[in-house]
C-alpha positions in Angstrom: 71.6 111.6 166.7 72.0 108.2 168.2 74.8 105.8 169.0 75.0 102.8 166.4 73.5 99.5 167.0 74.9 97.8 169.7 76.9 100.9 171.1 80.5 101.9 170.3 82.6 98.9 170.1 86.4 98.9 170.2 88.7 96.9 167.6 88.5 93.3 167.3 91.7 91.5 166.2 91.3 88.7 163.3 93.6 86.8 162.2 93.6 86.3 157.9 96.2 84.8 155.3 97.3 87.1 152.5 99.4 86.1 149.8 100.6 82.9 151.5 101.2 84.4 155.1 98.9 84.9 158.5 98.5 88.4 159.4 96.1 90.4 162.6 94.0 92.9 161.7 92.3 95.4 164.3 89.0 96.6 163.3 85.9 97.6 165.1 82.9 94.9 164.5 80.7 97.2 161.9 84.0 97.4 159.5 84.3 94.1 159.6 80.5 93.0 159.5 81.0 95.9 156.0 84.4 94.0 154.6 82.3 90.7 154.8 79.0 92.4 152.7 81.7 93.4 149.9 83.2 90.4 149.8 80.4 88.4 149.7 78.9 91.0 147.0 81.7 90.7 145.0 81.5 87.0 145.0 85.4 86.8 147.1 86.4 85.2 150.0 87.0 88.0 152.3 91.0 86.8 152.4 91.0 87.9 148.8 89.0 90.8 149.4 91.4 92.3 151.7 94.4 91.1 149.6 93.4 93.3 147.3 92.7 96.0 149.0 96.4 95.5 150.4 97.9 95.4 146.8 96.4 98.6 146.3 97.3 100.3 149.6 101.4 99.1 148.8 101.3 100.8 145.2 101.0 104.0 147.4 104.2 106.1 148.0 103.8 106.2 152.2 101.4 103.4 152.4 99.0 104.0 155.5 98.9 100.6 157.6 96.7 97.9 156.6 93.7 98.4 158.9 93.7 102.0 157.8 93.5 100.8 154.3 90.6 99.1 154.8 88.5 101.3 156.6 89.7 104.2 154.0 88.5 101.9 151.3 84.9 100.9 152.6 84.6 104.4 153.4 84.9 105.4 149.6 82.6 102.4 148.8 80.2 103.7 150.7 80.1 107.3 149.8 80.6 105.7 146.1 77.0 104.3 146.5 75.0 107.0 148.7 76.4 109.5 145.6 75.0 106.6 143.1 71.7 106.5 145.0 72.3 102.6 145.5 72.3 102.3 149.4 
């Protein structure tokens, strides 16, 4: 077992417009370094990425915050393609 790349790294705050208004986000580096491959496989700004993702997360009867959201969601993308044999 080793410690990722660059050691553990604590959140980084980022500042990102969704739906019209600024909001921070917390997240450690490799989350966001993972939000920015999505978006850029999906062909998305990351803003639009993550506005997304925060549509879905409101839907939710006890929504979890948004940063939670987000990692929750690249989590199940990446399990999604380690079960599809695409990683």
């Amino acid at each position: 077992m080793v410690a990722p790349d660059g050691g553990f790294v604590g959140p980084v705050k980022r500042s990102i417009t969704i739906a019209g208004h600024q909001t921070s986000i917390s997240l450690e580096p490799l989350f966001w370094q993972a939000l920015e491959q999505e978006a850029v496989r999906r062909a998305l700004p990351l803003s639009a990425l993550v506005a997304q993702i925060d549509a879905l997360r409101i839907v939710e009867r006890d929504p979890p915050n948004l940063a939670s959201a987000l990692r929750t969601w690249l989590l199940v993308q990446w399990c999604d393609k380690d079960a599809s044999g695409s990683h």
